[in-house]
C-alpha positions as CSV (number, residue, x, y, z in Angstrom):
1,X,0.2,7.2,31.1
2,X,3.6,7.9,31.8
3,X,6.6,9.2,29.6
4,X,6.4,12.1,26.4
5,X,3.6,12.8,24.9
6,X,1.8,11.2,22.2
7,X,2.5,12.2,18.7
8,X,0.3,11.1,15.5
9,X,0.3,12.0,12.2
10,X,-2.6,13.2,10.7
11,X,-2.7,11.6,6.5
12,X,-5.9,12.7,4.9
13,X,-7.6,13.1,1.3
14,X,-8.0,17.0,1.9
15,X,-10.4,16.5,-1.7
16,X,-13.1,14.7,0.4
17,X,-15.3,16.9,2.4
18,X,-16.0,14.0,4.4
19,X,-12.1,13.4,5.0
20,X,-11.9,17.2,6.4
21,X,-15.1,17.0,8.4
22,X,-13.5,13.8,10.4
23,X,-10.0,15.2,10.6
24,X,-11.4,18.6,12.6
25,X,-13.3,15.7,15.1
26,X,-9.8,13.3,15.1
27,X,-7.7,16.4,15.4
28,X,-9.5,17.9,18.8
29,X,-10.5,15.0,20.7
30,X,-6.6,14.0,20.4
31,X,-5.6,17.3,21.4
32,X,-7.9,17.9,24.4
33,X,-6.1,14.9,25.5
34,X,-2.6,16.4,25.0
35,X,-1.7,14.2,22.2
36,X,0.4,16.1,19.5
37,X,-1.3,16.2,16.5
38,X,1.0,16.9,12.9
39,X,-0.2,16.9,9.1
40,X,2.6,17.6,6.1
41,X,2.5,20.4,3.9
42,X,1.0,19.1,1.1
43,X,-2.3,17.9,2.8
44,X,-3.0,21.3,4.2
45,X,-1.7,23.3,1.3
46,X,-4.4,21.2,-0.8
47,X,-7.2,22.2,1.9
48,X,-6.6,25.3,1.5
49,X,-6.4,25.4,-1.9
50,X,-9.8,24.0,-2.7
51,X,-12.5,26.4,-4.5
52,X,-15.0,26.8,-1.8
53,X,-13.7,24.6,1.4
54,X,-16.5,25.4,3.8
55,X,-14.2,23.8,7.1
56,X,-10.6,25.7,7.7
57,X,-7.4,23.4,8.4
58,X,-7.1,22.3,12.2
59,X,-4.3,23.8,14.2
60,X,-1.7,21.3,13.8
61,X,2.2,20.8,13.7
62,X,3.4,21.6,10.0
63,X,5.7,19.0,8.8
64,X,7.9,18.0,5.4
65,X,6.1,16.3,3.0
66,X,8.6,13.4,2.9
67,X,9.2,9.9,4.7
68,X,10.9,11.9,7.6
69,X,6.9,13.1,7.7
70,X,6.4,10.6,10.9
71,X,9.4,10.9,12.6
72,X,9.1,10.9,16.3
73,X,5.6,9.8,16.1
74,X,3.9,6.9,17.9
75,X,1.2,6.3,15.2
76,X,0.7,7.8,11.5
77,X,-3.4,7.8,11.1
78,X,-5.1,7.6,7.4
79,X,-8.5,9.0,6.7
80,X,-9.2,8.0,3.4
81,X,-9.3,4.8,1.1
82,X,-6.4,2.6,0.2
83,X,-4.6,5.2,-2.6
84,X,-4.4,7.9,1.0
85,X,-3.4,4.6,3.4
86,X,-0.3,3.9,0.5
87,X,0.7,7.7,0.8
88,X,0.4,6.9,4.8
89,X,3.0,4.5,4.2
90,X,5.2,6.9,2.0
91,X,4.9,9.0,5.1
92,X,6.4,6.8,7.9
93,X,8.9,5.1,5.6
94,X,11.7,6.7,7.9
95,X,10.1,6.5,11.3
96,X,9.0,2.9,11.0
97,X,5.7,4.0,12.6
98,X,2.3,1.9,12.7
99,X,-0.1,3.4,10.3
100,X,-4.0,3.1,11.6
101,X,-6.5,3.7,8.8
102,X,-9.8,4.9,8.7
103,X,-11.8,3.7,5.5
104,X,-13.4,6.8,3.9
105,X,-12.7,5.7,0.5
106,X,-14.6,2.6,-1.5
107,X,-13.3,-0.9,-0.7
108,X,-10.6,0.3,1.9
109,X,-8.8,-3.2,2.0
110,X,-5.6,-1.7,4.1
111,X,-7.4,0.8,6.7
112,X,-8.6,-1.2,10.1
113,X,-11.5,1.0,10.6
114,X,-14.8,2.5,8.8
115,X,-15.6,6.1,9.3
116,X,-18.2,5.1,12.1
117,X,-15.4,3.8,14.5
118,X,-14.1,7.0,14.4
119,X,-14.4,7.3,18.2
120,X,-13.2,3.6,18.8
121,X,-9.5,4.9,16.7
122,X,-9.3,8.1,18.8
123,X,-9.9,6.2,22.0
124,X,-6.7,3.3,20.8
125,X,-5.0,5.9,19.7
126,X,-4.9,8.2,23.4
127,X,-4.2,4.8,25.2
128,X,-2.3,3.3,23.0
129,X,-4.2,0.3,22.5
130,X,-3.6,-1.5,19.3
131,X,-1.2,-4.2,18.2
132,X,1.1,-4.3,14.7
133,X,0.8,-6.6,11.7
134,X,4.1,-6.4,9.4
135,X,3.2,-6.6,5.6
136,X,6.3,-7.3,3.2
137,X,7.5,-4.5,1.1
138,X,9.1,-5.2,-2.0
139,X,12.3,-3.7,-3.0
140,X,13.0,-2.9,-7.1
141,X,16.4,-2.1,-9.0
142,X,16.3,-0.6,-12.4
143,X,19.8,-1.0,-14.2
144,X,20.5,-0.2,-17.7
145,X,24.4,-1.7,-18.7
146,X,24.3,-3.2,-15.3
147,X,24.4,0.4,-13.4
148,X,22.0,1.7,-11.1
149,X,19.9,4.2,-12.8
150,X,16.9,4.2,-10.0
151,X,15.6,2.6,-7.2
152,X,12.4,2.8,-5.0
153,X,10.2,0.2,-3.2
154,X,6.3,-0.9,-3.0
155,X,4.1,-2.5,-0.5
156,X,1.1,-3.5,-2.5
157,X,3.0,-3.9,-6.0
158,X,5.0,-2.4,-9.0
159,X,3.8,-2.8,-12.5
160,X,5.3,-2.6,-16.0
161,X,3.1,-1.8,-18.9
162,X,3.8,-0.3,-22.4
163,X,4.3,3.7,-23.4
164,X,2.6,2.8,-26.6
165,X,-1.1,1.7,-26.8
166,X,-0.8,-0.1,-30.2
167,X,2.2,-1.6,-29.5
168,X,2.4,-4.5,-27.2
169,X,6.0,-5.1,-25.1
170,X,8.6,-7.8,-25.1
171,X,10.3,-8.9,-22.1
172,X,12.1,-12.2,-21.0
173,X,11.1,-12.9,-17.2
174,X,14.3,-14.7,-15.1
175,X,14.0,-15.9,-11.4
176,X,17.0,-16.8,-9.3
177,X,19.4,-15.7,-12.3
178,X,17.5,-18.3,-14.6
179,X,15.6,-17.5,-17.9
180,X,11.6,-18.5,-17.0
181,X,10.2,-17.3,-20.4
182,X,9.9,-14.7,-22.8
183,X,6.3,-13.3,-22.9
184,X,4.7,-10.7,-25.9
185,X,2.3,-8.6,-23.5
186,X,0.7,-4.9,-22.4
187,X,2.6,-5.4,-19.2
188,X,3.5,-7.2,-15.6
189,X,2.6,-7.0,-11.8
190,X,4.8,-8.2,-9.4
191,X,3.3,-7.8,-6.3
192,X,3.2,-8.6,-2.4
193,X,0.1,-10.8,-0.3
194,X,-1.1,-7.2,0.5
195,X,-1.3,-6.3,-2.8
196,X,-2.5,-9.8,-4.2
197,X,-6.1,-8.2,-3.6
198,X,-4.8,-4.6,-5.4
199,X,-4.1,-4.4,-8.9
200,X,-2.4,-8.1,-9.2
201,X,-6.3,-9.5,-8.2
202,X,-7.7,-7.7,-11.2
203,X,-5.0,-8.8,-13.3
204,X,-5.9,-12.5,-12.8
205,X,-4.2,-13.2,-9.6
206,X,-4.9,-15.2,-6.8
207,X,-5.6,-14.0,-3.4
208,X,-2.7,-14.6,-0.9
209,X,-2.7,-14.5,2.8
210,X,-1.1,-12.0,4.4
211,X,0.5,-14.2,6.7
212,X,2.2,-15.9,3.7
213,X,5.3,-15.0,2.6
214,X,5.4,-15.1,-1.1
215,X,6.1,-13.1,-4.0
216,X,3.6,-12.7,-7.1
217,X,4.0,-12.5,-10.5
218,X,0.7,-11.7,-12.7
219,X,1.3,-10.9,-16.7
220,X,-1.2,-8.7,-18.8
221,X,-2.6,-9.5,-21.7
222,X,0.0,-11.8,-22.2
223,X,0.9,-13.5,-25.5
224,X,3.0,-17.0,-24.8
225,X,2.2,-20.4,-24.2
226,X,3.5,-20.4,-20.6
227,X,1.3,-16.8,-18.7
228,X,0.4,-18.0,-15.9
229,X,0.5,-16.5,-12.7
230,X,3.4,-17.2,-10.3
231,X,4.0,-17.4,-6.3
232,X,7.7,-18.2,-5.4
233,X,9.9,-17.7,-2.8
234,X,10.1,-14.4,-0.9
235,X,13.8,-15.5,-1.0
236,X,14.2,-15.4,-4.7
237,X,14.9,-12.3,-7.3
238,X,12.7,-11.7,-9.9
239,X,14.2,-9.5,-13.1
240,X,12.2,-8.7,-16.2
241,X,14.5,-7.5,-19.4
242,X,13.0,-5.6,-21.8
243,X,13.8,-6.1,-25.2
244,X,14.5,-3.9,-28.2
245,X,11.9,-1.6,-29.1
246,X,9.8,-2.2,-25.9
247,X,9.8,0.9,-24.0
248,X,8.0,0.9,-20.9
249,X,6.6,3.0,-17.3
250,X,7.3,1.3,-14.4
251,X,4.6,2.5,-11.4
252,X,5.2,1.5,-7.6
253,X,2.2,1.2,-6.0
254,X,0.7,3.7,-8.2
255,X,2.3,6.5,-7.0
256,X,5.9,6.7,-8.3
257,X,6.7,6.4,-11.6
258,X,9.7,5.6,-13.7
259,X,10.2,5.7,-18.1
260,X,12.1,2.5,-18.5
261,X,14.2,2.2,-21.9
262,X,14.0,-0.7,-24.0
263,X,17.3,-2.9,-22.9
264,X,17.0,-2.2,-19.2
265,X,16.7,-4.7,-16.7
266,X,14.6,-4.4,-13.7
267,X,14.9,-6.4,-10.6
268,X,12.5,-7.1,-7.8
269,X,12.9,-8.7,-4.3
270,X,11.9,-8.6,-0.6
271,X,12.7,-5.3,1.0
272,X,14.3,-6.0,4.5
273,X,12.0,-3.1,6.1
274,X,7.9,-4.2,6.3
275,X,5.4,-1.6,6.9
276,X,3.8,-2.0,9.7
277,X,-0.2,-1.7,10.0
278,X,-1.8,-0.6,13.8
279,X,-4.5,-3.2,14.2
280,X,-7.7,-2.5,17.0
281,X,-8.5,-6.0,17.0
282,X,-7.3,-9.7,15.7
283,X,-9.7,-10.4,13.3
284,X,-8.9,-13.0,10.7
285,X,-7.8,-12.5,6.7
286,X,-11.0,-14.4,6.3
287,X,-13.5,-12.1,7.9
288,X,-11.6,-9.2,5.9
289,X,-12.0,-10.9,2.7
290,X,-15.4,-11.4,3.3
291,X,-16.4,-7.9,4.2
292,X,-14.5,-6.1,1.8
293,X,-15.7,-7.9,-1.4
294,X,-19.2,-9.2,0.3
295,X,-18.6,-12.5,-0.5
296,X,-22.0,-14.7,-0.6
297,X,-21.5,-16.9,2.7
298,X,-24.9,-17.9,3.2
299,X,-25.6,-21.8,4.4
300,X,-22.1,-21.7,6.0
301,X,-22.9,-23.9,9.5
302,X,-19.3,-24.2,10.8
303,X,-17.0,-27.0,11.8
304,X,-18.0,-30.0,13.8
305,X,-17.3,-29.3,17.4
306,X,-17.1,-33.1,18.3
307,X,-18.9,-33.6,21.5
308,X,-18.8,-31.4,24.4
């Protein structure tokens, strides 16, 4: 192969023994191919800071812990479950870089592989042999007195739930600058068709094909007449205003958090930059769905073929 050399980035959870084990393997066979191999500073500080790590950190390019993490590089691969594959995507943010993931965690919905296809991911990733699914982002305002206090952005989902156990939260829900209702509730999920199977799923949710473009709306514990869950336009711009004595934490894909004050309005739409996800093979949503949550499909005999 012609042309600079390779460069991944290595995202791992360093508290998994297993994670370490299969970053030493994914770490040399890319090198002994001359591909240039980088982990951030907080994954090998926390390697090296666990009681009793029987396996030292590979020999690897140091870089920030920040979305400039994957700059330069051709692919950013995840070892770990879905929580390491969403601090994968913090990671290439800047660099707009595929992220390949390797399932070491439970349900793994995001990565592409298990931890036995290790060798197949080393083997895409030397001859660059994989293809890139786009999954929406969603981008979300927080404005208090209609300034800008914060901003950040999700790709499975944001939710808003109450500060205050015993007290539930107001908020009046508007799409497309119109009032949709006012719901009494312990919180909200707006979320993406990648994270439809996340949090927004165990809210109530349905299940919404990549491939779709949509937005999601799933309430809490919601107290109105109208709480049902919404799909509308990825177009449109959902806001939620919180009402007087609701304070609430806002949490983007359960990894940054905001304290929202009661009387701020928060705003949610379709970020223009997807994250992309590095993909071995075209399998179909389906098949995924299937595996992940092992759906019964027994007695399934297929479509009629016609005649030959």
């Amino acid at each position: 192969m012609s042309g600079s050399a390779t460069r991944v980035l290595l995202v791992i959870n360093s508290r998994r023994s297993e994670a370490r084990e299969v970053a030493i393997q994914v770490a040399a066979a890319l090198q002994a191919e001359g591909v240039i191999v980088s982990m951030a500073t907080d994954d090998l500080d926390q390697w090296e800071a666990i009681a009793g790590s029987d396996i030292a950190a590979p020999e690897v390019d140091e870089v920030a812990a920040d979305e400039h993490a994957g700059d330069g590089c051709d692919v950013v691969v995840v070892l770990g479950g879905d929580g390491t594959i969403l601090r994968g995507a913090e990671r290439a943010r800047a660099s707009g870089a595929p992220i390949l993931g390797v399932n070491l965690g439970h349900v793994g919905f995001l990565a592409e592989a298990e931890s036995e296809d290790v060798n197949a991911v080393v083997d895409a990733v030397i001859n660059h042999r994989w293809h890139v699914e786009e999954r929406m982002t969603i981008e979300v305002l927080i404005l208090v007195s209609g300034e800008l206090v914060a901003q950040t952005w999700a790709l499975n989902e944001i939710s808003i739930e109450k500060l205050v156990r015993e007290r539930m939260i107001d908020l009046v829900v508007e799409v497309d600058g119109r009032p949709l209702s006012h719901w009494g509730c312990d919180g909200v999920v707006a979320a993406t068709p990648t994270g439809s199977t996340a949090y927004a799923f165990s809210a109530g949710g349905p299940v919404v094909w990549p491939e779709v473009a949509a937005l999601l709306v799933v309430p809490l514990s919601a107290h109105a007449l109208f709480a049902r869950p919404l799909v509308v336009s990825p177009g449109s711009v959902i806001a939620f205003e919180i009402q007087p004595y609701s304070s609430v934490v806002l949490s983007a894909d359960g990894r940054r958090m905001f304290d929202v004050a009661e009387g701020a309005r928060i705003e949610v739409r379709q970020h223009p930059q997807p994250v992309l996800l590095a993909r071995l093979a075209k399998a179909p949503f389906t098949d995924r769905l299937v595996a992940k949550f092992d759906l019964p499909v027994q007695g399934w005999r297929g479509g009629s073929r016609g005649p030959a």
